[in-house]
C-alpha positions as a printed NumPy array, in Angstrom:
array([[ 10.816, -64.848, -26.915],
       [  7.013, -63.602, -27.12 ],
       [  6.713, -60.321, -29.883],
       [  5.917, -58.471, -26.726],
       [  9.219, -59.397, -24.789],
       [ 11.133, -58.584, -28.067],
       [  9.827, -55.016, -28.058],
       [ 10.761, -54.39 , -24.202],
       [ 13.983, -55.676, -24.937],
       [ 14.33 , -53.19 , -27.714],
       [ 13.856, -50.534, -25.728],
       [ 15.528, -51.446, -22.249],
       [ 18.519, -51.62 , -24.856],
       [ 17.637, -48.067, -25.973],
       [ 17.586, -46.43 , -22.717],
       [ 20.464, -48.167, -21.681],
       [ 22.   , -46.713, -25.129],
       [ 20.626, -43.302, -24.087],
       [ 20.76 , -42.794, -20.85 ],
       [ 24.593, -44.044, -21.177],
       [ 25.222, -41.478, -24.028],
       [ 23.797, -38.324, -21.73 ],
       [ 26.334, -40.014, -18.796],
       [ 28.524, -42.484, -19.029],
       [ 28.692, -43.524, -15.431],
       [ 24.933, -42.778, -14.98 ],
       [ 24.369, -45.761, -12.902],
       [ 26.373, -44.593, -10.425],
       [ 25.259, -40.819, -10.42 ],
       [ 21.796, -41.34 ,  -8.339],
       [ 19.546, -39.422, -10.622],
       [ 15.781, -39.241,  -9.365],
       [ 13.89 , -41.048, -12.308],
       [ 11.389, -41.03 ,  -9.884],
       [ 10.554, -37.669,  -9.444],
       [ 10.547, -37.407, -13.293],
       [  7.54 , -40.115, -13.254],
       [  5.863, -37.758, -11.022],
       [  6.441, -34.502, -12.32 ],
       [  5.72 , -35.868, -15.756],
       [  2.131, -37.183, -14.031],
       [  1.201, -33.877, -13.155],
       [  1.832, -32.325, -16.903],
       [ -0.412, -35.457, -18.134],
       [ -2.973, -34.177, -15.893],
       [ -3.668, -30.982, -17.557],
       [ -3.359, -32.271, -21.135],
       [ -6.02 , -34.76 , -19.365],
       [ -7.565, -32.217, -18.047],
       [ -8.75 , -32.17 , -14.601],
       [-10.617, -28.814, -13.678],
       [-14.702, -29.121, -12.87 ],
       [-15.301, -25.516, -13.27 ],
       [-14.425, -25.154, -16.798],
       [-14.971, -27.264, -19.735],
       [-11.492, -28.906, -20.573],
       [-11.502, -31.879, -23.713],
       [ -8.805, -34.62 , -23.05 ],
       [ -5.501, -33.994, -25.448],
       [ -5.241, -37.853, -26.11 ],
       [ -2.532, -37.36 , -28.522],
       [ -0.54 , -35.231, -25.959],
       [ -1.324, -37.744, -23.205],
       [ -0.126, -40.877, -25.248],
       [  3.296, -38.803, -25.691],
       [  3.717, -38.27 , -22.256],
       [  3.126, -41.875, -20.879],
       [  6.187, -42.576, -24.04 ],
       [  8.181, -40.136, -21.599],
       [  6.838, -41.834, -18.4  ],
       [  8.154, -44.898, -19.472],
       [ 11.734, -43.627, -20.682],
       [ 11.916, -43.281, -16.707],
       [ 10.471, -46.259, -15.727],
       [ 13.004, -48.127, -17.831],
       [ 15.407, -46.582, -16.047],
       [ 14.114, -46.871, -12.92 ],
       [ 14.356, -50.63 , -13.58 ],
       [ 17.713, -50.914, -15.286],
       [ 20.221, -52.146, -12.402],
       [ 23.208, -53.3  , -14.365],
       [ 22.739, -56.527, -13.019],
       [ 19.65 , -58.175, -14.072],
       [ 20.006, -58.987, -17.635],
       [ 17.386, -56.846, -20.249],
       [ 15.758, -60.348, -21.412],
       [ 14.836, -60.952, -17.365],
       [ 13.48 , -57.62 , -16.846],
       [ 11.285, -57.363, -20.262],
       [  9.644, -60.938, -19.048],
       [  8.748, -59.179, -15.798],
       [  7.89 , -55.901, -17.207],
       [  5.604, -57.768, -19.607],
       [  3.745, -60.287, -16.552],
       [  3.1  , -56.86 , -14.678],
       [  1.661, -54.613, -18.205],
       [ -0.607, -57.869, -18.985],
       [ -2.184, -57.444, -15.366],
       [ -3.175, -53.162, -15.572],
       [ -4.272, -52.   , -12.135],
       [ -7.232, -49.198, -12.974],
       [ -8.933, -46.944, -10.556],
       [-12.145, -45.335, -11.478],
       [-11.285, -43.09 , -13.816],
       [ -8.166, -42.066, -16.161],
       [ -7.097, -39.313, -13.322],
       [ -7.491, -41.644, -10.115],
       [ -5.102, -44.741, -12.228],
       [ -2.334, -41.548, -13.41 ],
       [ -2.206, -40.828,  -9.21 ],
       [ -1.806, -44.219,  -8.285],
       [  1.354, -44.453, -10.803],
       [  2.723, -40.945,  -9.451],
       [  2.059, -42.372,  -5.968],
       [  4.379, -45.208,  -6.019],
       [  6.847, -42.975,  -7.625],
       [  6.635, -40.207,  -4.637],
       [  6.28 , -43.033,  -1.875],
       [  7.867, -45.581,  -3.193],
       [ 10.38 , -44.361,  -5.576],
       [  9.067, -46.969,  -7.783],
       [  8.158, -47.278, -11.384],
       [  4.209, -49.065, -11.257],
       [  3.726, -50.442, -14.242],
       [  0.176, -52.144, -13.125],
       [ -1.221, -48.405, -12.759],
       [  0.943, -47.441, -16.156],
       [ -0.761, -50.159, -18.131],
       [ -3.807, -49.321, -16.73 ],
       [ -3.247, -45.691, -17.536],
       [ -2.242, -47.07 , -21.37 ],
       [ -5.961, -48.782, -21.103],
       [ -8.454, -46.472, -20.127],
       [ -6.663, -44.014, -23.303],
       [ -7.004, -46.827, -25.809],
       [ -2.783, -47.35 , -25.849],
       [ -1.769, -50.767, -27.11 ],
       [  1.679, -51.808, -26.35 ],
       [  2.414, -51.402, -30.117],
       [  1.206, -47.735, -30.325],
       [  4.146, -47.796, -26.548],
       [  7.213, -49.31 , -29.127],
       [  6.413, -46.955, -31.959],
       [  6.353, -43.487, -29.372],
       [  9.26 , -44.563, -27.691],
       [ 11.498, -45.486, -30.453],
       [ 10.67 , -42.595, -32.26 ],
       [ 10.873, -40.365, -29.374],
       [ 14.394, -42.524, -28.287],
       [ 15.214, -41.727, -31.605],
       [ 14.916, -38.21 , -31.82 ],
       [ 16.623, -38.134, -28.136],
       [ 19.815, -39.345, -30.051],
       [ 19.368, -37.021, -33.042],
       [ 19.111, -34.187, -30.796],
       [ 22.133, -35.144, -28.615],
       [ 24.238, -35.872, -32.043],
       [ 23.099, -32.092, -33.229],
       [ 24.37 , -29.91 , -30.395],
       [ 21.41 , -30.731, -27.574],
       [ 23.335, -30.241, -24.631],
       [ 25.606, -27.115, -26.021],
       [ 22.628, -25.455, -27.2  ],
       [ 22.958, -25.002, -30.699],
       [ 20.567, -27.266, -31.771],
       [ 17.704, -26.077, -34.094],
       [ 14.22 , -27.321, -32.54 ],
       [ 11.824, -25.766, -35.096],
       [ 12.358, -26.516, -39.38 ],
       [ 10.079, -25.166, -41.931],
       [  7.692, -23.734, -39.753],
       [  6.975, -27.592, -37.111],
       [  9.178, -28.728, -34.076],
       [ 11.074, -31.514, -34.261],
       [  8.28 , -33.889, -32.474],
       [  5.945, -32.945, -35.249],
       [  8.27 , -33.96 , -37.903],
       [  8.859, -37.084, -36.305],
       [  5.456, -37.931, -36.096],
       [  4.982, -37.653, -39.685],
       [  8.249, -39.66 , -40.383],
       [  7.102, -42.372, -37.925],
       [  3.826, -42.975, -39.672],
       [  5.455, -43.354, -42.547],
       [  7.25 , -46.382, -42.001],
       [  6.61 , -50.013, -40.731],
       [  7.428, -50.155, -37.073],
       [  7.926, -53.979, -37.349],
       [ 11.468, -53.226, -39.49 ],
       [ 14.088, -54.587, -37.867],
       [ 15.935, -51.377, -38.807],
       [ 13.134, -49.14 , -37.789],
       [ 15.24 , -46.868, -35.979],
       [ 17.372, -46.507, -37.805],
       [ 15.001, -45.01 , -40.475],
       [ 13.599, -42.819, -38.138],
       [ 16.774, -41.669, -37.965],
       [ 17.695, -41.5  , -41.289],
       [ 14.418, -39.685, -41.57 ],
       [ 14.828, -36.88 , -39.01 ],
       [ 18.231, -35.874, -40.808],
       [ 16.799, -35.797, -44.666],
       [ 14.516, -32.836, -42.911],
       [ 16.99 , -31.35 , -40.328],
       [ 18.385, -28.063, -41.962],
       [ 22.572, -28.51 , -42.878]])
């Protein structure tokens, strides 16, 4: 197996892990990925920015962290129980090695929310052009996701869903932290996670 397929095969496993911890029938439950890709689309657009009569600089940072979210929803727009991960990472790879690109940044982002509206579809020719034309490598993809998959699970584990979980410590949100954390370690560990992880609960107030 190539590095790449590796990675998606990491991750299809951690959505899987995820999405199964939030529901544990989820397959079954219908939930509209789909209209997550899209509505997550039009956020990217104004951290993009898009308006002509004002001067608006592209949040690259904050775009980057949003395609990580597009593509929690992708994977699980692609996740059927059937196929097995290894199968779909080799076809999620063939399609990210071939982008699709419009124009411009905003024209490639419509083309990946159009497939989702019209299609119900997760494109991930326009996503990979999307990761192109805002200088995202598939490595900078593995390290957002697993951190961000990461933090998922440490919220869940620390009262997410019942709403006593603490979202800001010593004056940064959680995402902030787990930037920091993230660059601080080698993302090629096979225990990577797990040291996010580890990471996020050495900070998270007892």
């Amino acid at each position: 197996m190539s590095a790449n397929i590796t990675k998606l095969v990491v991750m299809l496993e951690m959505q899987n892990a995820m999405n199964t911890k939030v529901h544990e029938q989820w397959f079954s439950q219908g939930f509209e990925w789909y209209r997550a890709i899209w509505v997550e689309c039009a956020e990217m657009l104004d951290h993009y920015g898009w308006k002509w009569w004002k001067k608006q600089t592209p949040d690259t940072e904050q775009v980057i962290l949003e395609l990580v979210d597009i593509f929690h929803f992708g994977l699980s727009l692609r996740i059927d129980g059937e196929t097995s991960f290894e199968a779909l990472a080799t076809q999620l790879d063939q399609e990210l090695a071939a982008p699709t690109q419009a124009d411009d940044f905003k024209q490639t982002l419509e083309q990946l929310a159009a497939s989702a509206v019209a299609e119900k579809s997760f494109n991930a020719a326009a996503f990979a052009g999307c990761m192109a034309q805002i200088g995202m490598s598939l490595d900078d993809l593995y390290r957002g996701y697993v951190g961000k998959n990461t933090l998922n699970f440490f919220r869940q584990d620390h009262g997410y869903k019942d709403g006593t979980y603490i979202k800001e410590w010593d004056g940064k949100e959680d995402n902030e932290h787990l930037v920091e954390i993230v660059k601080s370690l080698d993302t090629e560990h096979p225990d990577f996670a797990k040291q996010v992880y580890s990471g996020l609960t050495a900070r998270y107030p007892a």
